[in-house]
Structure formats: C-alpha cells, structure tokens
PLY file of the C-alpha trace (Angstrom):
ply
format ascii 1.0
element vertex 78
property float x
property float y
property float z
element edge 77
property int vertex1
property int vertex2
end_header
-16.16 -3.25 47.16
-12.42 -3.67 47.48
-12.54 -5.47 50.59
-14.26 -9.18 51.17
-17.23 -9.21 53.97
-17.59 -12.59 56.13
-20.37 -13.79 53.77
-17.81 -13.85 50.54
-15.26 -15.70 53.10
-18.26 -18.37 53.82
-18.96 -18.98 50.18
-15.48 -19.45 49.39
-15.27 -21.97 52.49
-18.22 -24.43 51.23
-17.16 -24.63 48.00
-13.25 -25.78 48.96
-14.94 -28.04 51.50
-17.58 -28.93 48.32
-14.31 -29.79 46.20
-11.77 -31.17 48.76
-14.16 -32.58 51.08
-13.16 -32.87 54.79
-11.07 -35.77 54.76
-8.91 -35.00 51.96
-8.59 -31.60 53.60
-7.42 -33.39 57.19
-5.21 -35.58 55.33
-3.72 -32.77 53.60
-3.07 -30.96 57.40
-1.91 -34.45 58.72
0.62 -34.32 56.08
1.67 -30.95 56.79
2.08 -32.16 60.31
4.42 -34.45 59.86
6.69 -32.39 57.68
7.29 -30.01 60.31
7.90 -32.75 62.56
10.57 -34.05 60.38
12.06 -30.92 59.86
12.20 -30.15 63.32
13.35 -33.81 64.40
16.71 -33.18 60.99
17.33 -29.74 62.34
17.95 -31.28 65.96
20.26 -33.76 64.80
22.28 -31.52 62.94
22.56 -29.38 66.61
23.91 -33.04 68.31
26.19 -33.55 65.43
27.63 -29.98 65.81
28.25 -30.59 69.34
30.23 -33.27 68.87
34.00 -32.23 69.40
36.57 -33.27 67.11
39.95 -35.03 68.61
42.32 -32.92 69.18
45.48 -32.97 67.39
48.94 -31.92 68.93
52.27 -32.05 67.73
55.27 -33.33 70.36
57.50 -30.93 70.85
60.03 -32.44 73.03
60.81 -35.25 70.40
64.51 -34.70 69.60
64.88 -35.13 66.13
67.19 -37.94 64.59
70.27 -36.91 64.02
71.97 -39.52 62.00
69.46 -38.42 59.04
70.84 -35.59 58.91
74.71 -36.44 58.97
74.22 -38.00 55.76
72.65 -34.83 53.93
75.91 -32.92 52.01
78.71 -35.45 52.40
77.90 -36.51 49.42
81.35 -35.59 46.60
80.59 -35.09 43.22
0 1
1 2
2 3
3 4
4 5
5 6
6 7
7 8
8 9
9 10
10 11
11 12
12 13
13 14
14 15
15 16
16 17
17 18
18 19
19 20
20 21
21 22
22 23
23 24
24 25
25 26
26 27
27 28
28 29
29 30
30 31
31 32
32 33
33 34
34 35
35 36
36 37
37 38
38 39
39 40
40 41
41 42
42 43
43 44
44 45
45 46
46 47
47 48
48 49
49 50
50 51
51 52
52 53
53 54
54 55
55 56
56 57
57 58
58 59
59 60
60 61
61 62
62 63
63 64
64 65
65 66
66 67
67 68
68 69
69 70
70 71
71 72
72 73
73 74
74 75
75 76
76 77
C-alpha cells in the first residue's frame, strides 16, 4: 500500500499529459534545454577569462635615485 505499482504511475502520466498536453510539455523540455546550454556556454567563458594572465608588474631596481632631492631635505634653518 505504501509503495506505487506501474498502473498508479500510468494514471498519473495521462492525466499530466490530459492537463499539459504534449506540446506544452516539449516546450517546457526545450526550455530546459536551452538553460543548460546557457549555463554551460557562461561557465566556459568565465574558464577563458580566468586564463587570461594579468601584465606583470616589476619595479626597476637599478634606477639610481635622484640625489639633488634629497640635498635639499634638512638644510632648511629655522
């Protein structure tokens, strides 16, 4: 009694096909179709974007720094 036999699976079949019909029901999975193909189409493009390396930045370190700038800092008499 607890469980359903293939004959209560049936009944419950023809009357969602009785409501829905068949083409709202294959719209309905066309739909669905399409979703997973756009999720699957955004989820690639965020893979490509990840990819992508950012520029590297470097600092010089064989610049000498200027050293009249710093002649001026403290001669200053108050």
């Amino acid at each position: 009694m607890g469980s359903l036999s293939i004959w209560h699976w049936i009944v419950v079949i023809a009357v969602v096909l009785l409501l829905f019909g068949r083409g709202k029901i294959s719209d309905l999975m066309g739909d669905v179709a399409q979703g997973i193909k756009a999720f699957k189409k955004g989820m690639q493009d965020d893979d490509t974007a990840a990819e992508k390396p950012e520029p590297v930045k470097s600092i010089d370190h064989n610049a000498t720094p200027s050293t009249a700038a710093r002649s001026d800092v403290g001669s200053k008499a108050v």
